[in-house]
C-alpha positions as CSV (number, residue, x, y, z in Angstrom):
1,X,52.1,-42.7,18.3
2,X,51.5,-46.3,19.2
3,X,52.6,-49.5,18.5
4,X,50.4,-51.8,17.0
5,X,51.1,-55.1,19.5
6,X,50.1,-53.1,22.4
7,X,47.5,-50.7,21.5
8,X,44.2,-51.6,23.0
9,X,41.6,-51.8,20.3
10,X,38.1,-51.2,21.4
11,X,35.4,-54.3,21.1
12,X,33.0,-52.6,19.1
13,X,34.3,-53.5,15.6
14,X,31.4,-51.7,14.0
15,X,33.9,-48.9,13.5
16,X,34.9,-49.1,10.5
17,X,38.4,-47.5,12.2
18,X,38.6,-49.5,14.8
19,X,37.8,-53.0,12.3
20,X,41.0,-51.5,10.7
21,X,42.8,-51.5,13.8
22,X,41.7,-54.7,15.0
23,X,42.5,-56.1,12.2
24,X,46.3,-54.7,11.6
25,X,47.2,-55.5,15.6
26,X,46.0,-59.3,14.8
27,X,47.8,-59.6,11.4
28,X,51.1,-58.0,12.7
29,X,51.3,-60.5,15.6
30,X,51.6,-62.2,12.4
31,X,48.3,-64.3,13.8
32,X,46.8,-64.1,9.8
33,X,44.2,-66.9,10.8
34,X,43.0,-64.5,13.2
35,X,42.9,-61.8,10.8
36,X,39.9,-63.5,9.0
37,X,37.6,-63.0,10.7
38,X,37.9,-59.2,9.9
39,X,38.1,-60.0,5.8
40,X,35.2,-60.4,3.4
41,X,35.7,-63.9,1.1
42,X,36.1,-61.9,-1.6
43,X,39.0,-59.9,-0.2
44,X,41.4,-58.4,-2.7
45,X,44.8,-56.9,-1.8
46,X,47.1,-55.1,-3.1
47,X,50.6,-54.7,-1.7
48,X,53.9,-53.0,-2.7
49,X,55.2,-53.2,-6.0
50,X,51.2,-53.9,-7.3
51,X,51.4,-57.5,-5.9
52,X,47.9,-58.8,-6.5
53,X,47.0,-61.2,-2.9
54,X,44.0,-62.5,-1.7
55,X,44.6,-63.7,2.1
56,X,46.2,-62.5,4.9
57,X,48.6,-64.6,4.8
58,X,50.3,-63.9,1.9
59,X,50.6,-60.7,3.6
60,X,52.5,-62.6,6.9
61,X,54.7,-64.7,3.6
62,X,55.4,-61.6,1.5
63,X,56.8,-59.5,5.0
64,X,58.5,-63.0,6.0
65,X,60.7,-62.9,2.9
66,X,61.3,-59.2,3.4
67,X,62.3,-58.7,7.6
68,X,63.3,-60.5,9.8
69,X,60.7,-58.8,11.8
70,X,58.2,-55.8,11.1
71,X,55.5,-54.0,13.3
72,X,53.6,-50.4,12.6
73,X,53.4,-48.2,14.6
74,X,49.6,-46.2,14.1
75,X,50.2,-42.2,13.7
76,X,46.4,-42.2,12.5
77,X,43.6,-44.4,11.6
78,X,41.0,-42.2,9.7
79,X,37.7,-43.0,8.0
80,X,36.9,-40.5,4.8
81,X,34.0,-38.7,5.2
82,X,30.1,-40.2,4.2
83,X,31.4,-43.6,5.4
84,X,28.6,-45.7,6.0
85,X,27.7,-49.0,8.1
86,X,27.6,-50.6,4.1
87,X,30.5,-49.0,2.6
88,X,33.5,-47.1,4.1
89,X,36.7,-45.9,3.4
90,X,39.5,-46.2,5.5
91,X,43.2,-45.1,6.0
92,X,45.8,-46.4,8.6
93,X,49.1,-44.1,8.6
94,X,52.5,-44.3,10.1
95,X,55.8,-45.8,10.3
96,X,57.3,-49.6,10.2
97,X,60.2,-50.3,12.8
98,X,61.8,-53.6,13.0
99,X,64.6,-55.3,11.2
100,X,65.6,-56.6,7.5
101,X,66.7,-60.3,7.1
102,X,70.4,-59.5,7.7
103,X,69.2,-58.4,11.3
104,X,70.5,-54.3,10.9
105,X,67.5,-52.7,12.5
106,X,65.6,-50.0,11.5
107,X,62.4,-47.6,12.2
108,X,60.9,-44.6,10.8
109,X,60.1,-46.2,7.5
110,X,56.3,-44.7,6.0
111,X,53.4,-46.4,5.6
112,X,50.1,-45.4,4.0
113,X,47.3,-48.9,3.9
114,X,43.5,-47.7,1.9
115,X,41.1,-50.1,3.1
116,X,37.2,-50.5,2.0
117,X,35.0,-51.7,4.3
118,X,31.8,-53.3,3.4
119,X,29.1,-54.3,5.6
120,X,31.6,-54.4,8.6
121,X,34.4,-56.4,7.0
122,X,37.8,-55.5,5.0
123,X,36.9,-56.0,1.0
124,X,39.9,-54.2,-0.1
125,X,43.3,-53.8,1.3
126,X,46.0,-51.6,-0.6
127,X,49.2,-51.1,0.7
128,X,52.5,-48.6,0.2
129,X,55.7,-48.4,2.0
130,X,59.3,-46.6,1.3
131,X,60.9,-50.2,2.0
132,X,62.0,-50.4,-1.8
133,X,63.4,-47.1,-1.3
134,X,65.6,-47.9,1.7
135,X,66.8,-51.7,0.1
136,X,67.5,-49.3,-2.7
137,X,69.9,-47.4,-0.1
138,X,71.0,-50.3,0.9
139,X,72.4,-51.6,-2.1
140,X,74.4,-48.6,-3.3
141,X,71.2,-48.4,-6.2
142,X,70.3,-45.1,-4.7
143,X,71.2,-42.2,-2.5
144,X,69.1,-41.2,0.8
């Protein structure tokens, strides 16, 4: 497994993979400015809960309001089969660690991102987690 602030992405961004990866490590810094340059202008995203965003930064504001802090940590970046350099499919896999806004820590919480790649940048980003699950928990809504 690795951590996504200290994994060492590759230069050649022409992977459709390794764009993904590239472009996670820079928007979990949070550094969304950065993470521009790896988006098409016609990026659409779509986060937990069916939250409709269009920047990477309202990625950085949506986790702001949810943690304290967040990272991923990468169990497998893998691009489906018949990807092309126009069009590719892409999914990052793992688990979030880091802490809610009251501070308690926590890790092991799942992740699945979809991505579509066009012509070497991020066009579509769609995102799932289990953190609704676990503020469930959290609240007595729900047992583990």
């Amino acid at each position: 497994m690795h951590d996504a602030p200290d994994q060492h992405i590759p230069g050649d961004t022409t992977d459709p993979g390794a764009l993904v990866d590239a472009y996670l490590v820079t928007l979990m810094k949070p550094d969304p400015e950065g993470a521009r340059r790896y988006v098409s202008p016609q990026l659409r995203i779509r986060f937990t809960g069916g939250r409709k965003m269009r920047d990477p930064a309202e990625c950085s504001a949506f986790n702001k309001a949810r943690y304290a802090w967040v990272k991923k940590r990468f169990e497998s970046t893998d691009v489906v089969a018949g990807a092309s350099a126009a069009h590719a499919v892409v999914y990052n896999r793992g688990t979030l660690y880091g802490a809610w806004l009251d501070g308690t820590p926590f890790e092991g919480n799942r992740y699945v991102d979809r991505y579509v790649v066009r012509d070497g940048l991020i066009a579509e980003m769609d995102v799932w987690n289990d953190s609704a699950e676990w503020l469930l928990v959290r609240a007595g809504m729900a047992t583990p």
